[in-house]
N, C-alpha and C positions, 0 to 999 in steps of 0.2 A: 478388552475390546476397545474402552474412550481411549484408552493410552494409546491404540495401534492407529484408533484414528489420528489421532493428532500426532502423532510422529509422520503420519502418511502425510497429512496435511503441512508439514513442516516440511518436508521433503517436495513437495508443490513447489514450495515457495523457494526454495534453493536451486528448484530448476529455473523457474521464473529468473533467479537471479542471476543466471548462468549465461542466460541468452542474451541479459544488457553488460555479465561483466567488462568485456572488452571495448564498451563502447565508451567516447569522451563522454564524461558528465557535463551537461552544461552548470554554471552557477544560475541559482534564480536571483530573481531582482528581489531591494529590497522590500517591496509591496507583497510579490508573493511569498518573502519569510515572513512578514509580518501574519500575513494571512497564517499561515501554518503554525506560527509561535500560540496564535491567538486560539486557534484548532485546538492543538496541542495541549493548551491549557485547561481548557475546558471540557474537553473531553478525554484527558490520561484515566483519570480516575474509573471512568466507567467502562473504558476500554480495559484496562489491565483486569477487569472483575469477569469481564467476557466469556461466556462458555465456549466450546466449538463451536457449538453450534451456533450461536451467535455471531461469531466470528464467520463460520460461513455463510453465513446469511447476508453478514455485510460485504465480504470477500467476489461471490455471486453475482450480487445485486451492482457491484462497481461493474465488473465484466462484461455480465448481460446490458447493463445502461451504458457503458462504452461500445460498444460494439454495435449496439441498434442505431441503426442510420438515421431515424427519424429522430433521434435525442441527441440535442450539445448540451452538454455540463456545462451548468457556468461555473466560473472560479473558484468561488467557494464550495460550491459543491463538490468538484475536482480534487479540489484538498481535502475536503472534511472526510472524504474516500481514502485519500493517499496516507492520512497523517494517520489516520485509524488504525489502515493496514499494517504503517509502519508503527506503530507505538505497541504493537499486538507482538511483535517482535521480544521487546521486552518481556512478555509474559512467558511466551516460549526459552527466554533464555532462560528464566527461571524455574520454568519448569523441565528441560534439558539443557542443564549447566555445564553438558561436555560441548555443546553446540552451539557456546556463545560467541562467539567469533563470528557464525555463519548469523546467526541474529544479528549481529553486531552490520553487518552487510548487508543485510536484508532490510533491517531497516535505512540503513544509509542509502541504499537501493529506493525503496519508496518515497524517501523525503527527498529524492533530488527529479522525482516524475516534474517534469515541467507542462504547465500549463499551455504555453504556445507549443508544444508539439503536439498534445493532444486536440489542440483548433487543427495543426496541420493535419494530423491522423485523418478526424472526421471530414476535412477537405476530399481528402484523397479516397476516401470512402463512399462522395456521391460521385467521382470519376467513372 
């Protein structure tokens, strides 16, 4: 039953992936890699230890706080979201090693979320 969860929940995330394949990636600047290197580092370790349910909990909790109009992210928070999600990537390729490639994606996917599109997003969300 964990195992069907988390394949479901991998399959979540390949849809997610699907609806920005085609789109230009922008590059971030280098302030917001910096940001994300610095994420990254700090938090790999305890992310790859993640249960599901962990993982959905943080997964959730980005969604539901993006999406509520009365919350802007700031930056850091933004990423510490983004880098999470995508570093969580890794754990699933590990744990389905025929699916590395779509991890492989998924995380390239998360790490290229940009910060000023999500200011536009919630702009356009008190329209």
């Amino acid at each position: 039953m964990r195992r069907l969860l988390q394949f479901l929940i991998f399959i979540f995330l390949i849809i997610l992936i699907n609806n920005t394949a085609y789109a230009q990636t922008k590059k971030l600047s280098v302030d917001d890699q910096l940001i994300q290197d610095s994420i990254y580092k700090s938090k790999k370790k305890k992310v790859l230890n993640f249960s599901m349910k962990e993982f959905d909990a943080l997964f959730f909790e980005y969604f539901n706080r993006k999406n509520d109009p009365n919350v802007v992210l700031t930056k850091k928070e933004f990423y510490n979201y983004t880098v999470q999600i995508a570093t969580f990537s890794d754990r699933l390729s590990s744990l389905y090693p025929e699916q590395k490639e779509i991890a492989a994606k998924n995380k390239e996917k998360w790490l290229s979320e940009n910060y000023e599109d999500y200011l536009q997003y919630k702009g356009s969300q008190k329209k």
